[in-house]
Biotite code that builds the C-alpha atoms (Angstrom):
import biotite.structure as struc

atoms = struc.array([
    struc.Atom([52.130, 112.744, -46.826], chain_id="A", res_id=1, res_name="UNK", atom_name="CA", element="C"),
    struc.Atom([49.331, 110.579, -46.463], chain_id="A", res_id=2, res_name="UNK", atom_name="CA", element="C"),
    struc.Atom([47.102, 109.705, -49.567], chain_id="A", res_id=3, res_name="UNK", atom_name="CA", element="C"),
    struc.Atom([44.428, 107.439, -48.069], chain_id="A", res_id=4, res_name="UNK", atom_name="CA", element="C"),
    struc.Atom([41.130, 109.173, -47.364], chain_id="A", res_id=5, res_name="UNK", atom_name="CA", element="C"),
    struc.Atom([37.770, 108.365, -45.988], chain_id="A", res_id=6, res_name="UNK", atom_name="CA", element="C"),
    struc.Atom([34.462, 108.462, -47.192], chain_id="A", res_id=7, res_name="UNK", atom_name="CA", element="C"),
    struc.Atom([34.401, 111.659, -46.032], chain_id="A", res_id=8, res_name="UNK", atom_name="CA", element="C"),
    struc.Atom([37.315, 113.119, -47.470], chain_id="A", res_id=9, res_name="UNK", atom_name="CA", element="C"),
    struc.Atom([39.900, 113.199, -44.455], chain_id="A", res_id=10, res_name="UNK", atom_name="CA", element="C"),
    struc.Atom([43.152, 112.317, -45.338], chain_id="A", res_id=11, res_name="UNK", atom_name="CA", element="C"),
    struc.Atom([44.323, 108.999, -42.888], chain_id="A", res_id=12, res_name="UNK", atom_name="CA", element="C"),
    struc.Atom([46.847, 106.761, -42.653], chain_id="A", res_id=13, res_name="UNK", atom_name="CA", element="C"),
    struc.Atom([46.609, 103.914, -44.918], chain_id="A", res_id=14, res_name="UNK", atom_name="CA", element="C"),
    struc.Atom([47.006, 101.736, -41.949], chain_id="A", res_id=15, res_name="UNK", atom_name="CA", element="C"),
    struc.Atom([43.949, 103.043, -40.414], chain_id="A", res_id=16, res_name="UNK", atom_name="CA", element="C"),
    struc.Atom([40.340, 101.197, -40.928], chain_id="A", res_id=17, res_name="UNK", atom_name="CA", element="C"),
    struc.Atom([38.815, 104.019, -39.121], chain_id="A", res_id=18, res_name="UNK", atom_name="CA", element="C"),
    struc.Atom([38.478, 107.596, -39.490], chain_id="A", res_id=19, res_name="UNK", atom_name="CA", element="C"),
    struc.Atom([39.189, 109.647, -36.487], chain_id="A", res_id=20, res_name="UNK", atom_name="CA", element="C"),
    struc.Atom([38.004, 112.760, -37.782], chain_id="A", res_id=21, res_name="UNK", atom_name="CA", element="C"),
    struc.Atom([34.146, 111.884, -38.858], chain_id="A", res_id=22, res_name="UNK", atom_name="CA", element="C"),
    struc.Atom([31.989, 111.728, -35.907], chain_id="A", res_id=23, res_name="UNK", atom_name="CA", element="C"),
    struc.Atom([31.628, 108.829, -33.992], chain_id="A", res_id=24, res_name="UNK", atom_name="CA", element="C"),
    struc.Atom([27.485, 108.694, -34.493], chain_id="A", res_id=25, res_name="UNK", atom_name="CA", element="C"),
    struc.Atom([28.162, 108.316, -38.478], chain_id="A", res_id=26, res_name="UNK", atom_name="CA", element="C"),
    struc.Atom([31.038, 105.901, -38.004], chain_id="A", res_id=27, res_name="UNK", atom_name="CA", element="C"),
    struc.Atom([29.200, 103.373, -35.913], chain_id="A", res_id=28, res_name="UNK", atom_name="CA", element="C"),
    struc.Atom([25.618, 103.975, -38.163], chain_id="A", res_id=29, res_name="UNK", atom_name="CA", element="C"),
    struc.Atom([26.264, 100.887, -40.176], chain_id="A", res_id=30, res_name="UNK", atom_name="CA", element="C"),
    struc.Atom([27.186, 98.782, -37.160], chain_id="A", res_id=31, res_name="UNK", atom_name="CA", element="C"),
    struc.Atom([23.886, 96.708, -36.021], chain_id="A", res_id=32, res_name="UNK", atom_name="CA", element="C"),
    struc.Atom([23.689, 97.200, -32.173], chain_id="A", res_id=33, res_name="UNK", atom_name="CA", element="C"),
    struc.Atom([24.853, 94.148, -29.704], chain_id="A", res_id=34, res_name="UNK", atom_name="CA", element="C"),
    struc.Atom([22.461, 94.335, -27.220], chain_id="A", res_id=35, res_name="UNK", atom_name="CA", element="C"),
    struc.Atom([23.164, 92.062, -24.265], chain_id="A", res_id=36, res_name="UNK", atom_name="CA", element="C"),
    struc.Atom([20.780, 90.275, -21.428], chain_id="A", res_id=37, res_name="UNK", atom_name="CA", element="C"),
    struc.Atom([20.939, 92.351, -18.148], chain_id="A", res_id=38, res_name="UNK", atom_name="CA", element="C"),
    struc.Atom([21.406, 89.985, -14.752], chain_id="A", res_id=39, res_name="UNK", atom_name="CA", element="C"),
    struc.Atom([17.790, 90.342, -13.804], chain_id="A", res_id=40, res_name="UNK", atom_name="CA", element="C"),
    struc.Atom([16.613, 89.071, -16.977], chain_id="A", res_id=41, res_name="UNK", atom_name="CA", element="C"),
    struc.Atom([19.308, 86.319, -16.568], chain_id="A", res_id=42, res_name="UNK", atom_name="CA", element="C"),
    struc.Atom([18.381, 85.240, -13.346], chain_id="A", res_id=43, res_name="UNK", atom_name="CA", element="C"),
    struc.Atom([14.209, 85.188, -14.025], chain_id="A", res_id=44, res_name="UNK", atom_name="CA", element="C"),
    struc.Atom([15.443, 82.386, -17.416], chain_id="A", res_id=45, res_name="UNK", atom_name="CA", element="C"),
    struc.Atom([17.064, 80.447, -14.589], chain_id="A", res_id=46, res_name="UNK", atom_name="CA", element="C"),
    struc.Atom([14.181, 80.690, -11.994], chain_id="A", res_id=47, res_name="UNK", atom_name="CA", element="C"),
    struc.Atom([11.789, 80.108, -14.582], chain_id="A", res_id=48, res_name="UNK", atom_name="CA", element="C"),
    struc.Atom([9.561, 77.046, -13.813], chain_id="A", res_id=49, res_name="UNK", atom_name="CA", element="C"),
    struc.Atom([10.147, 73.927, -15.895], chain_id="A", res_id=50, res_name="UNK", atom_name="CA", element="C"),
    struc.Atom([8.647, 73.258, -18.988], chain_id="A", res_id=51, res_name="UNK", atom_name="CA", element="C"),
    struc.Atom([5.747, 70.945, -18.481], chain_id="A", res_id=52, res_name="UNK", atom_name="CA", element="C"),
    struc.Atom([6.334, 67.761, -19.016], chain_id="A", res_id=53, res_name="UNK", atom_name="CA", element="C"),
    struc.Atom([4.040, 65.469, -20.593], chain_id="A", res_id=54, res_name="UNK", atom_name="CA", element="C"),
    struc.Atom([1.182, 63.939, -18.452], chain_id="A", res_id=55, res_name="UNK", atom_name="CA", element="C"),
    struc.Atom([2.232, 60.279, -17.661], chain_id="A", res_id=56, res_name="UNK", atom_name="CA", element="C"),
    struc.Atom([-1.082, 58.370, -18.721], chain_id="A", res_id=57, res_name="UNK", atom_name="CA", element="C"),
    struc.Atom([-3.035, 57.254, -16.383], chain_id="A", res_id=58, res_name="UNK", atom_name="CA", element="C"),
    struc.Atom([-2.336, 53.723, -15.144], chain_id="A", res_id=59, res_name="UNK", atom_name="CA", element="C"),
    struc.Atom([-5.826, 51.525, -14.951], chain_id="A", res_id=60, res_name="UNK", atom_name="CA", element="C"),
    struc.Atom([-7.491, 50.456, -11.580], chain_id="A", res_id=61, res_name="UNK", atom_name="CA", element="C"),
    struc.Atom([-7.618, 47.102, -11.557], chain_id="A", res_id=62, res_name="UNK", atom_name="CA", element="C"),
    struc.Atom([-11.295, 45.806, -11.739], chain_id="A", res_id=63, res_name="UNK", atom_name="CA", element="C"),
    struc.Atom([-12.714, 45.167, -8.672], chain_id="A", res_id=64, res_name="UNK", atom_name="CA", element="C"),
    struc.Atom([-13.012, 41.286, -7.069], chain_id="A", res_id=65, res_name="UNK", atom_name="CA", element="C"),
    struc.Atom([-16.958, 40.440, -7.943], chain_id="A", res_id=66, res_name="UNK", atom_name="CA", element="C"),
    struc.Atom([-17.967, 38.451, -5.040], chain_id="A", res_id=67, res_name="UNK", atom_name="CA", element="C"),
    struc.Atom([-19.913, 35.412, -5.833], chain_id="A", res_id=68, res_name="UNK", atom_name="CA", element="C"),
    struc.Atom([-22.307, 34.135, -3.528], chain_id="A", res_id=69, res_name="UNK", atom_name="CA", element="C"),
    struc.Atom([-21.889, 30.923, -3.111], chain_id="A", res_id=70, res_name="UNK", atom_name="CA", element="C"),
    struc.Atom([-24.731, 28.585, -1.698], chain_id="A", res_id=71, res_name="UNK", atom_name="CA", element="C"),
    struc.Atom([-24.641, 27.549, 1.660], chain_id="A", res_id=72, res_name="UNK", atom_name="CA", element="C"),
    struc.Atom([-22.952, 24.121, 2.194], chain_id="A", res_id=73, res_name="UNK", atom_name="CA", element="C"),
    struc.Atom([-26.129, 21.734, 2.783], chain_id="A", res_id=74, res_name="UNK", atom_name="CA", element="C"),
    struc.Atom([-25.919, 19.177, 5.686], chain_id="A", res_id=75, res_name="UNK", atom_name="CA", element="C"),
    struc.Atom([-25.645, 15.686, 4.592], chain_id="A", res_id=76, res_name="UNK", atom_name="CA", element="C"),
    struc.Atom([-28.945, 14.048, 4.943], chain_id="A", res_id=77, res_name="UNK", atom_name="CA", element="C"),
    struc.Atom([-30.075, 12.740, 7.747], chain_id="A", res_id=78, res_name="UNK", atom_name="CA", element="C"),
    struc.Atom([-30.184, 8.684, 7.627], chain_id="A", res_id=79, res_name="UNK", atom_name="CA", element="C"),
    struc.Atom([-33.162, 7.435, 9.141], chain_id="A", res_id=80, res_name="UNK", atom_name="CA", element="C"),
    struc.Atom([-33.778, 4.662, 11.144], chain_id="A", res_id=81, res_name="UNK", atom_name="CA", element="C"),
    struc.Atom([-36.202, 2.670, 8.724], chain_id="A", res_id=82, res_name="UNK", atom_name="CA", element="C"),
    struc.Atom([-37.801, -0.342, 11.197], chain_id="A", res_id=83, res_name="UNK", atom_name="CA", element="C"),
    struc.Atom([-37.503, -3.268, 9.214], chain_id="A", res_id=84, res_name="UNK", atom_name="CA", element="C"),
    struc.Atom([-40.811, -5.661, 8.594], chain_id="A", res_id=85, res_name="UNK", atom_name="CA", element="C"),
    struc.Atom([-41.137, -8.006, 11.125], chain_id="A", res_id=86, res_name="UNK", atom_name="CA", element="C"),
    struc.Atom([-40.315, -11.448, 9.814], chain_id="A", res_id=87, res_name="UNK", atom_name="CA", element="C"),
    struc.Atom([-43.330, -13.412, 9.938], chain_id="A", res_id=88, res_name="UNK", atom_name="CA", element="C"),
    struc.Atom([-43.002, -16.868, 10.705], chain_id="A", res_id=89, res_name="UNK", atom_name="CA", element="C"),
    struc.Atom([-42.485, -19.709, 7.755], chain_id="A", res_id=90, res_name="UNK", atom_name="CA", element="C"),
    struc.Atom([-45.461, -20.589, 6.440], chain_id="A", res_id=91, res_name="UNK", atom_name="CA", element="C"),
    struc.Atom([-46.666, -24.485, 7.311], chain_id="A", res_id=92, res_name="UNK", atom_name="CA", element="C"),
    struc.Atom([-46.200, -25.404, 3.351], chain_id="A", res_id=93, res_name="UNK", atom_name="CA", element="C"),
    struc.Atom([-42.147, -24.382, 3.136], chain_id="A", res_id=94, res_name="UNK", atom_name="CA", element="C"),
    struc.Atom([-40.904, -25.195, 7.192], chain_id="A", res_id=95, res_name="UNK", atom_name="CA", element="C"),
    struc.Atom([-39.277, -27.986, 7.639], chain_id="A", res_id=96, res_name="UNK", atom_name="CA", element="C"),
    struc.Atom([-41.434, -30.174, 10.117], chain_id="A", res_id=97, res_name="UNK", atom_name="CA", element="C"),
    struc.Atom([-39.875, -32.628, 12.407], chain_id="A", res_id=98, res_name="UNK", atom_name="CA", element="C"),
    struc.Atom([-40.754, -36.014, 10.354], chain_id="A", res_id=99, res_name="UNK", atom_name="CA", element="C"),
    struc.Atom([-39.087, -38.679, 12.190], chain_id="A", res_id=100, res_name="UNK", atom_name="CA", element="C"),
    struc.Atom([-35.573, -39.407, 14.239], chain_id="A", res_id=101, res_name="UNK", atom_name="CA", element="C"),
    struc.Atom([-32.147, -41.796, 13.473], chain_id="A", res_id=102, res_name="UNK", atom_name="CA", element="C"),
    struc.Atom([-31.120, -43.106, 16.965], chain_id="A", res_id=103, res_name="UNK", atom_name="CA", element="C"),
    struc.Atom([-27.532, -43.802, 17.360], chain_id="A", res_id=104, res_name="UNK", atom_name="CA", element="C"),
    struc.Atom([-27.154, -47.413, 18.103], chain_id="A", res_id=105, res_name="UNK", atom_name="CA", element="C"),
    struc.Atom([-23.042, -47.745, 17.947], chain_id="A", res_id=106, res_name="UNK", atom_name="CA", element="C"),
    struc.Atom([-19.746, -45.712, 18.510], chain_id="A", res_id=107, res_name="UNK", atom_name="CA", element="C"),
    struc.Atom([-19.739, -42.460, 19.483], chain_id="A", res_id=108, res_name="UNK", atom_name="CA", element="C"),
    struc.Atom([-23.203, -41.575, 18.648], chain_id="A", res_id=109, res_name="UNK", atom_name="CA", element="C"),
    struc.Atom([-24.848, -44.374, 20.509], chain_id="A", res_id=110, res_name="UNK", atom_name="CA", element="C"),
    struc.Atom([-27.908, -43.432, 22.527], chain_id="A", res_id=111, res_name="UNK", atom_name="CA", element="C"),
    struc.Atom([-28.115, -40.009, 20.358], chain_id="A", res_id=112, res_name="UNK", atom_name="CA", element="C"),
    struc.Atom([-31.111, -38.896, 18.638], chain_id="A", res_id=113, res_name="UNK", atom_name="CA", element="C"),
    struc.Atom([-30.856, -36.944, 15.278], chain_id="A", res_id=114, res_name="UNK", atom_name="CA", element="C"),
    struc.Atom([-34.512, -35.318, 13.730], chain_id="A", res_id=115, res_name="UNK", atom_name="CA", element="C"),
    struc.Atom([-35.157, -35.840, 10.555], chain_id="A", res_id=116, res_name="UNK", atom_name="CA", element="C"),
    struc.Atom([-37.114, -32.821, 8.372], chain_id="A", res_id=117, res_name="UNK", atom_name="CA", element="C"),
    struc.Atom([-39.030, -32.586, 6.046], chain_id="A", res_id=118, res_name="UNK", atom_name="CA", element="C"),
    struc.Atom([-37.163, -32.607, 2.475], chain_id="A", res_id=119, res_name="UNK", atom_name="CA", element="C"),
    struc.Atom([-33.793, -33.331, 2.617], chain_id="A", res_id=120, res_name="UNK", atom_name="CA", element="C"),
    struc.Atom([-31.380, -34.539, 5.506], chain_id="A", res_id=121, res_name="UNK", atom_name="CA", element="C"),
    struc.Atom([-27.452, -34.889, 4.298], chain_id="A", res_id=122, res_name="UNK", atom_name="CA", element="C"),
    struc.Atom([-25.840, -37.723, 5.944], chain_id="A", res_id=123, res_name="UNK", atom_name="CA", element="C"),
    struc.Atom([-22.317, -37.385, 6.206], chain_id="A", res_id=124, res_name="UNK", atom_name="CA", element="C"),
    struc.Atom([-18.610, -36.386, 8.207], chain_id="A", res_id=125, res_name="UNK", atom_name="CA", element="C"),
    struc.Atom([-19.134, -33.166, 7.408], chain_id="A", res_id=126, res_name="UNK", atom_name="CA", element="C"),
    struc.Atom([-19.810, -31.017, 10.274], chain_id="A", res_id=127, res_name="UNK", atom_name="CA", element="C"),
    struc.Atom([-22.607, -29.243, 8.301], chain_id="A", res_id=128, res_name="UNK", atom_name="CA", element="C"),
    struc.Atom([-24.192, -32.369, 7.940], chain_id="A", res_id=129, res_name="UNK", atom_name="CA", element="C"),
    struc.Atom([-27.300, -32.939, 9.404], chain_id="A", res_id=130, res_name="UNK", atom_name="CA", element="C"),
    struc.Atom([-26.518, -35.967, 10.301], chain_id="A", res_id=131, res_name="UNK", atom_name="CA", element="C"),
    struc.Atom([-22.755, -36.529, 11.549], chain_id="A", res_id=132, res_name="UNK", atom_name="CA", element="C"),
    struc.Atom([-21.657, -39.627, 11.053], chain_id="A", res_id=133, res_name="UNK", atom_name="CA", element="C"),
    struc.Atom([-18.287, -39.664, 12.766], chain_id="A", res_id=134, res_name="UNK", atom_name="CA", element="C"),
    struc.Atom([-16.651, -42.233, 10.984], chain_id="A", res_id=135, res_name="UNK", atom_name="CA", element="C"),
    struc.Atom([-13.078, -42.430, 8.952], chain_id="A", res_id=136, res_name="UNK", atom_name="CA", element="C"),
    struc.Atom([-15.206, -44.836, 5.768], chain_id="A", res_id=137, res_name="UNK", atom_name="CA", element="C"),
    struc.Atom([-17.596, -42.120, 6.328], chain_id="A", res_id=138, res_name="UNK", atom_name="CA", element="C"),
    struc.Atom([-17.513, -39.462, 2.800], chain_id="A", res_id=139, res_name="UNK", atom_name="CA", element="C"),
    struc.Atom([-18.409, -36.090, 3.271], chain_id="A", res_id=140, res_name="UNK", atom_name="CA", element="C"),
    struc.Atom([-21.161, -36.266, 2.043], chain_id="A", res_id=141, res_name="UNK", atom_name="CA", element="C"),
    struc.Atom([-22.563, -39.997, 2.100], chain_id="A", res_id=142, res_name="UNK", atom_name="CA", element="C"),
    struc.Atom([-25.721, -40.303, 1.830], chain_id="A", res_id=143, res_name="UNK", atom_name="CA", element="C"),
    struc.Atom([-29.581, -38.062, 1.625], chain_id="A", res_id=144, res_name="UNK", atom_name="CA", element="C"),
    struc.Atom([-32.478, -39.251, 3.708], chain_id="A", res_id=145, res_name="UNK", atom_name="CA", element="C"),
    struc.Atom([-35.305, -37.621, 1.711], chain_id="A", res_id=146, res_name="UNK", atom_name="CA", element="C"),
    struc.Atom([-39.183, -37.034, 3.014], chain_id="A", res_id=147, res_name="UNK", atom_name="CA", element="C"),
    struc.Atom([-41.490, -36.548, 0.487], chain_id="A", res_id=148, res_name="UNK", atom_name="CA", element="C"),
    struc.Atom([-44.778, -35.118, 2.331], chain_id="A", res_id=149, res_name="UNK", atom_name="CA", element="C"),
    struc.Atom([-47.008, -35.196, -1.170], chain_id="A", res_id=150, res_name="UNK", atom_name="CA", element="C"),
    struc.Atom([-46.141, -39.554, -1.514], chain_id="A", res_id=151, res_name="UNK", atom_name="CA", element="C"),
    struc.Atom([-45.534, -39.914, 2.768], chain_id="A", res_id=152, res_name="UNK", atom_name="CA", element="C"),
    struc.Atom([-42.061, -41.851, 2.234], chain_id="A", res_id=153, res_name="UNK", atom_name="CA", element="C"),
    struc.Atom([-38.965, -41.894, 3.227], chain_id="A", res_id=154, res_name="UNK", atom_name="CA", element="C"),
    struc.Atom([-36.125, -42.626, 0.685], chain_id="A", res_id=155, res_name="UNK", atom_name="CA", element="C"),
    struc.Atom([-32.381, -43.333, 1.375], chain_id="A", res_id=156, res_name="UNK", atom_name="CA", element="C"),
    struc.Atom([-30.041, -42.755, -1.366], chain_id="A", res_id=157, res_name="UNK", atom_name="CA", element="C"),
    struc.Atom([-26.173, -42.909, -1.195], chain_id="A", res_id=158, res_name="UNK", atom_name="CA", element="C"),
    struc.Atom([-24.283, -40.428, -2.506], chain_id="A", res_id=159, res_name="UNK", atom_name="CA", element="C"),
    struc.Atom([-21.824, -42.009, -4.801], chain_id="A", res_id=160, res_name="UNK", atom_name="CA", element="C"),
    struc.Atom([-20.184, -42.794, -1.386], chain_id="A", res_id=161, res_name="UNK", atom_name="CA", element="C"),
    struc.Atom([-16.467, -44.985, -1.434], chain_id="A", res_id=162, res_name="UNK", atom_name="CA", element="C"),
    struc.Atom([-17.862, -47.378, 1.276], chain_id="A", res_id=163, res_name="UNK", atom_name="CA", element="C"),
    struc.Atom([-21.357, -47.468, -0.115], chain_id="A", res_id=164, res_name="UNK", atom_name="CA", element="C"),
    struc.Atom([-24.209, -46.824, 2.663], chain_id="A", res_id=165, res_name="UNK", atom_name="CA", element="C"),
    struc.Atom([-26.349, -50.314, 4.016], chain_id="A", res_id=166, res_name="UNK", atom_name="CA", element="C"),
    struc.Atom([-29.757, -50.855, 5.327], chain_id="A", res_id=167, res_name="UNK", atom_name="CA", element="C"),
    struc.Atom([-30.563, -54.106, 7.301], chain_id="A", res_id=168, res_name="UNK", atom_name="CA", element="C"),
    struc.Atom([-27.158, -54.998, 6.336], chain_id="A", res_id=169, res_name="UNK", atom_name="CA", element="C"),
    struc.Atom([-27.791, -55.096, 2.693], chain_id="A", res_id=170, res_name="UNK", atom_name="CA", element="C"),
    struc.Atom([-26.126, -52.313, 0.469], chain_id="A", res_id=171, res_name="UNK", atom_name="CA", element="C"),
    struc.Atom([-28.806, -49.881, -1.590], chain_id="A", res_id=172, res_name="UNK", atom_name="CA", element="C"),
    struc.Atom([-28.081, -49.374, -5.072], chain_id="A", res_id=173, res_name="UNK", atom_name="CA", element="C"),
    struc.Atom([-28.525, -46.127, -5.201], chain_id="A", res_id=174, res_name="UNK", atom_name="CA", element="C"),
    struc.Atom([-31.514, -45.757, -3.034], chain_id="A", res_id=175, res_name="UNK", atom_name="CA", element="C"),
    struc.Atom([-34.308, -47.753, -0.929], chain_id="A", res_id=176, res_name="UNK", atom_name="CA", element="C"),
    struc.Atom([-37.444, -46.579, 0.649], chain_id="A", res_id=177, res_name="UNK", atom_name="CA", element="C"),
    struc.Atom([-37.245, -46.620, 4.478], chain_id="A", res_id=178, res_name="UNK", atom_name="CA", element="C"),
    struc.Atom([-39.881, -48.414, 7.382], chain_id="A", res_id=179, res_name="UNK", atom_name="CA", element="C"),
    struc.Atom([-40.144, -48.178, 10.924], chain_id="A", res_id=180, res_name="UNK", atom_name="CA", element="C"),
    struc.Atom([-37.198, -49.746, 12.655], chain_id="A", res_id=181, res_name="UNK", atom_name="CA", element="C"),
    struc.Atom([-34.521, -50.254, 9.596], chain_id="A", res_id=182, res_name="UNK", atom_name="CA", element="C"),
    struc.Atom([-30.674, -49.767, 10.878], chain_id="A", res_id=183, res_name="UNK", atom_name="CA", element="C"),
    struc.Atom([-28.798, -47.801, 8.193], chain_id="A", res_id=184, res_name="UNK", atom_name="CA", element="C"),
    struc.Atom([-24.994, -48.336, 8.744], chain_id="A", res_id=185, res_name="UNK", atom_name="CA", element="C"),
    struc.Atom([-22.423, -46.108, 7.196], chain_id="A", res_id=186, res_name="UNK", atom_name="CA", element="C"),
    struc.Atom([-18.922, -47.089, 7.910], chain_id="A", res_id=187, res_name="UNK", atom_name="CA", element="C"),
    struc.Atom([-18.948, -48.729, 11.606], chain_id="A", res_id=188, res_name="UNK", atom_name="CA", element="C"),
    struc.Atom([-21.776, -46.401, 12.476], chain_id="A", res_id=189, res_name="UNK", atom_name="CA", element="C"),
    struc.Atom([-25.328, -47.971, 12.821], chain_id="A", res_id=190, res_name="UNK", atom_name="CA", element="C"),
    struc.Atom([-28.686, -45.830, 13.544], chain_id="A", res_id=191, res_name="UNK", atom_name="CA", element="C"),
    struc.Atom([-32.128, -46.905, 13.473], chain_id="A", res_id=192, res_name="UNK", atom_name="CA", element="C"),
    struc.Atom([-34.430, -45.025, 11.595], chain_id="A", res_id=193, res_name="UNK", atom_name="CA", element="C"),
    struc.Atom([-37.927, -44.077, 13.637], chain_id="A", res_id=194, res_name="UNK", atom_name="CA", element="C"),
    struc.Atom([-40.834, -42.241, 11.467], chain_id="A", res_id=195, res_name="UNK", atom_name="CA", element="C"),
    struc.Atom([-43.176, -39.664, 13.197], chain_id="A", res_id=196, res_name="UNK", atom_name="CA", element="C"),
    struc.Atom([-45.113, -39.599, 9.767], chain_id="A", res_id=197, res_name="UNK", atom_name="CA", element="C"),
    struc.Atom([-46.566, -42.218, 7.481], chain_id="A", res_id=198, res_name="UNK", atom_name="CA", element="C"),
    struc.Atom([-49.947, -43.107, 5.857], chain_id="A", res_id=199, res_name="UNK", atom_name="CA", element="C"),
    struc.Atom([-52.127, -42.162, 9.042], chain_id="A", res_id=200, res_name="UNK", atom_name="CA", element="C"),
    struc.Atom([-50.118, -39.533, 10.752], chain_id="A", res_id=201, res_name="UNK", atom_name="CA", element="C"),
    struc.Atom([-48.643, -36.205, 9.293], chain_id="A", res_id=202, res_name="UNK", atom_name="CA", element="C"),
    struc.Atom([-48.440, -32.470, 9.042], chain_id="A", res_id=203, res_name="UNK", atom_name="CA", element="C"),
    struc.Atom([-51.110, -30.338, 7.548], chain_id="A", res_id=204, res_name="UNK", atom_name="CA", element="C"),
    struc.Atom([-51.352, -26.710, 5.595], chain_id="A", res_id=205, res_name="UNK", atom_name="CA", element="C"),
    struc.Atom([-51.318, -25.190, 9.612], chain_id="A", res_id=206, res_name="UNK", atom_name="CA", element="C"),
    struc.Atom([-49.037, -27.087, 10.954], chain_id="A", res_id=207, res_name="UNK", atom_name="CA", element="C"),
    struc.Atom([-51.247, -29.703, 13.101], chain_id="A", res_id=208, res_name="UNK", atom_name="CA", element="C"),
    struc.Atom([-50.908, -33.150, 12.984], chain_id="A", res_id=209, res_name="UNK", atom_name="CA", element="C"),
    struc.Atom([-53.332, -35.567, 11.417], chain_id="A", res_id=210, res_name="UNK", atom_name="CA", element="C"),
])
C-alpha cells in the first residue's frame, strides 16, 4: 500500500514527483510560463535593418590653390644707339707739327725721308720707332731726337745705347743740340738732319707758320 501523498492528500507512489489525481491547472500554477518567439517575429529580428553605425567624420577639403598674380615679365630695355661726340680735331698747342726731316744718306734707308714732330721722335730698330734705323749695332731703342717749341731747338740724346749714337762723326755724351745739315750715324746708318723750324720760322697757337 502506498504511503506517499501529495499536497493534496492523494495517496501516490513514492516514485512519483507528480500527482495524477490533482488537476492539471493547480499542478502547473507554480511553474513560470516558457513562452517562445513565433517565426514571424523571428524572421522581422533577422530582416531588421542594421544598427547604425557611427558617422565616419568627415574628411577635410583640401584648401583651395590661391592663385598669385604674378607681374608680367618686362622686356629687357631697349639699348639705344647713343651717337658719340664727334672728335674734334687736336688742338694747335698738343698736335704734333711736322718740325723738320732725317734724310737717309746710307744702307737701306738711303734717299728716305723720315719727319720729325714736335716733342719726341724715338730713334731706334724697333719697328715702333719713329725712326727705323735698320741696323744690327742699332739698340732698340737708341737714341730721342727732341723739339722743344717754347726754346726752338733740337736736342739729340742717346739712350744709354751699346754702340753709342755720333753726330759729325763725334760721339754725344749723352746729348747735343742739333743745326741744319748735321749727319747723325747710328751703327752703319748715317742721316742728315734738315729743320723746318728755328729762330725765324715756326708753328703758332692755330697752326700757321711764322
Amino acid at each position: 500500500m502506498a504511503d506517499k501523498r501529495c499536497e493534496n492528500g492523494h495517496f501516490i507512489d513514492e516514485s512519483w514527483d507528480l500527482c495524477p489525481y490533482c488537476p492539471a491547472e493547480d499542478a502547473e500554477a507554480d511553474k513560470i510560463p516558457i513562452i517562445r518567439p513565433s517565426r514571424a517575429v523571428a524572421s522581422e529580428s533577422r530582416t531588421a535593418a542594421p544598427a547604425p553605425t557611427a558617422p565616419r567624420p568627415a574628411v577635410a577639403a583640401p584648401p583651395p590653390t590661391v592663385r598669385r598674380e604674378t607681374a608680367p615679365v618686362q622686356p629687357p630695355p631697349m639699348e639705344r644707339t647713343v651717337a658719340a661726340q664727334k672728335i674734334t680735331a687736336e688742338s694747335p698747342a698738343n698736335k704734333r707739327y711736322v718740325v723738320g726731316w732725317l734724310v737717309g744718306l746710307s744702307g737701306s734707308t738711303r734717299g728716305q725721308s723720315f719727319e720729325v714732330r714736335v716733342g719726341r721722335n724715338v730713334l731706334g730698330r724697333d719697328r715702333r720707332s719713329d725712326v727705323v734705323v735698320s741696323d744690327d749695332q742699332a739698340s732698340a731703342h737708341h737714341a730721342d731726337l727732341v723739339f722743344r717749341p717754347e726754346e726752338k731747338r733740337f736736342i739729340l740724346m742717346d739712350h744709354n745705347s751699346t754702340n753709342g749714337t755720333y753726330v759729325n762723326e763725334v760721339e754725344i755724351e749723352p746729348r747735343r743740340d742739333l743745326v741744319a745739315k748735321d749727319v747723325i750715324r747710328i751703327g752703319s746708318q748715317r742721316f742728315l738732319f734738315m729743320p723746318l723750324c728755328d729762330e725765324n720760322f715756326y708753328w703758332d697757337g692755330e697752326g700757321a707758320l711764322k
